[in-house]
Structure formats: structure tokens, C-alpha cells
N, C-alpha and C positions, 0 to 999 in steps of 0.2 A: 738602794731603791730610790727612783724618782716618782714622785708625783706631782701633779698640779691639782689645785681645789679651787672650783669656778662655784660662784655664787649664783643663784638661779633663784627669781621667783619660784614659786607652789605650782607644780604642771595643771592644778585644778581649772584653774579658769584663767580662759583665753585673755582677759582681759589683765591680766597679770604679764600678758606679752605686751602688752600696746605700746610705744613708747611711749613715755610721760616723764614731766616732773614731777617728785614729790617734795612737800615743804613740812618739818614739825609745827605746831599750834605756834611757838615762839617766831619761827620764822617766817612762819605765815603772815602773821599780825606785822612785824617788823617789816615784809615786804610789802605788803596792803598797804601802809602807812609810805613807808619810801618810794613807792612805785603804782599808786593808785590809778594811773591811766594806765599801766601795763598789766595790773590786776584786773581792769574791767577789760581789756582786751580778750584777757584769757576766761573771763567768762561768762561773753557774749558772745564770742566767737563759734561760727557754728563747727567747725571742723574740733572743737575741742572741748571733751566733758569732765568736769569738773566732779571728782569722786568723794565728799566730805565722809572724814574718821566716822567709824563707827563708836570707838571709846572717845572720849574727851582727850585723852593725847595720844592720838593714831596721828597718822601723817592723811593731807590731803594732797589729792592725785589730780594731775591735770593730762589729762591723755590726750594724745594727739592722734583722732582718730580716724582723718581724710588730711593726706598730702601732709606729712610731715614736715616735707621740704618746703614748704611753700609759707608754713607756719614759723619753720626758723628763719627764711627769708622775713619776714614783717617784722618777727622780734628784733633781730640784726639791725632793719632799716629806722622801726620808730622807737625802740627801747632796746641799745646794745648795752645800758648800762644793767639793767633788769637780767638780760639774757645771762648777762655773766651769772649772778646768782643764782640764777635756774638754771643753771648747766651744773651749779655744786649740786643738784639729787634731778639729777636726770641717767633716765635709762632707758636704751632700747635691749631686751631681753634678746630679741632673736639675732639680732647683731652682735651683739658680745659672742651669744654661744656660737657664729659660724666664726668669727673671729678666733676664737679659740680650736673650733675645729680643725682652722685652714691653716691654724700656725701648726698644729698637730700631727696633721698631713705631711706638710711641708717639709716638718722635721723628722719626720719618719714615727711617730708615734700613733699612725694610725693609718693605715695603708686600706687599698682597692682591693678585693678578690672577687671575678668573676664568675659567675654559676648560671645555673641550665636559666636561670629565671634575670640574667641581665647582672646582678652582683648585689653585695653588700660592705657597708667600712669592715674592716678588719681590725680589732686590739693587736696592742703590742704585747709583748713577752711578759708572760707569768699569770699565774691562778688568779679565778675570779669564783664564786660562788652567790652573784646577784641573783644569775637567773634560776639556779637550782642550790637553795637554801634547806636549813631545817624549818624554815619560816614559811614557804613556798617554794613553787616549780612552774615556772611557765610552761603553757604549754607544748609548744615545740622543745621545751628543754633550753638549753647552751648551744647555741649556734656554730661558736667559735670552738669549741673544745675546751675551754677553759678550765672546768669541775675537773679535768684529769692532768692537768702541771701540779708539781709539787709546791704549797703554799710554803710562806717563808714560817722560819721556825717559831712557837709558840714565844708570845712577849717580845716578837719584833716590831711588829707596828705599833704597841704600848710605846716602846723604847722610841718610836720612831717620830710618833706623834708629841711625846715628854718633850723630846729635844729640840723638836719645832717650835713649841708652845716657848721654852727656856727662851731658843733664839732669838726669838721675835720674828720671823721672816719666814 
């Protein structure tokens, strides 16, 4: 069995897409202090809003939410030493996940099928029971046919996921 496990903000809100950096309370302070004009950069700047923790140690978010390009271009130009450290908890969501899509694709793990209505991606080989669970059913049901492959045998993905955790990787 192969899998990949891709890390995704909460689908809830859009704004978990945006790209940004995020800083802990420790790194924050440490960055305010090391990099105080590049701190008021980021939040003065109008293309970029500044999200402060709801708990006392949440992470604060800085979203880049007009021309992201334009906003790494300044950082680059007046603070590349800043940028570095805001590149350790930066994330664009919607990037990664095509990214992973396209390697997907690419490698055959997730193909094209055409239909009356233009197409949709395709899984690759083997059982799936997301869309019709003991938990729910979408409505249209399993698209792909997946509820009728045969799942692997009971305590394989227990065994699967044990050995992963063991491995580290």
C-alpha cells in the first residue's frame, strides 16, 4: 500500500487559504525586536492583514491578501534578512495542494475521465468509503465506484500506520 498525507488548513474558512506567515508569541517578540522595520512593514502595509491569536499562545498570521508577488518582491528588496525567517511558517494552501495534485497526476495517481458533462479527476486503485460511510452519504453517492473494491484486510492500516509512526518517515 502507498499513501501520501498532505497537511491542509480547516476547509472552514477561506481565509485559512490566503497565503501568510505565521509566527508563535516567542517568535514574534524575537522577530519585533530583531527586525522592527520589517515588523512595521508588515503592519502597515495595506495588501497585508495582520490576524493576532485568539489564545495567548496561538500563532499570529500575517496574510498577504493583494499581489503576493509584489509583497515578496519588497521583503527581498528592503528586508531579505527578515524574509528568511518568515519563510520558516509561511504557507500558501492552495499552492501546496495543486502541487501535490500535479505531482499526482503526473505520476499516475490520479488520472482524467471524461463524461457527458466535460469530466472529473479520477482515484487511483483500491477502496474508499469517504463518500458513503456508516457516518454519512453524499448525495450523489461514490462517483468513482470505490464502496465496491474490496478494502484491505481488517488491522492493515492499524499495522500500516504503527509502522509509519515506528519509522519516522
Amino acid at each position: 500500500m502507498k499513501t501520501r498525507l498532505v497537511i491542509s488548513p480547516h476547509f472552514s474558512y477561506n481565509s485559512n487559504f490566503v497565503p501568510q506567515f505565521r509566527l508563535s508569541p516567542s517568535d514574534l517578540a524575537a522577530f519585533k525586536k530583531k527586525y522592527a522595520k520589517c515588523y512595521y512593514f508588515l503592519m502597515h502595509n495595506t495588501d497585508i492583514v495582520c490576524t493576532l491569536p485568539e489564545e495567548k499562545d496561538g500563532y499570529t498570521a500575517f496574510s498577504l491578501i493583494k499581489d503576493p508577488k509584489a509583497v515578496f518582491d519588497q521583503l527581498q528588496k528592503h528586508y531579505a534578512a527578515a524574509l528568511v525567517v518568515l519563510n520558516k511558517g509561511y504557507y500558501a494552501a492552495h499552492t501546496m495542494l495543486y502541487s501535490v495534485m500535479e505531482d499526482l497526476f503526473t505520476n499516475g495517481g490520479l488520472t482524467w475521465t471524461s463524461d457527458k458533462n466535460g469530466g472529473y479527476i479520477s482515484r487511483n486503485q483500491g477502496a474508499c468509503h469517504f463518500c458513503v460511510n456508516k457516518h454519512w452519504e453524499f448525495p450523489l453517492g461514490c462517483p468513482y465506484g470505490k464502496i465496491h473494491e474490496t478494502p484491505p484486510p481488517a488491522g492493515f492500516l492499524e499495522a500500516a500506520a504503527q509502522a509509519f509512526v515506528k519509522g519516522g518517515n
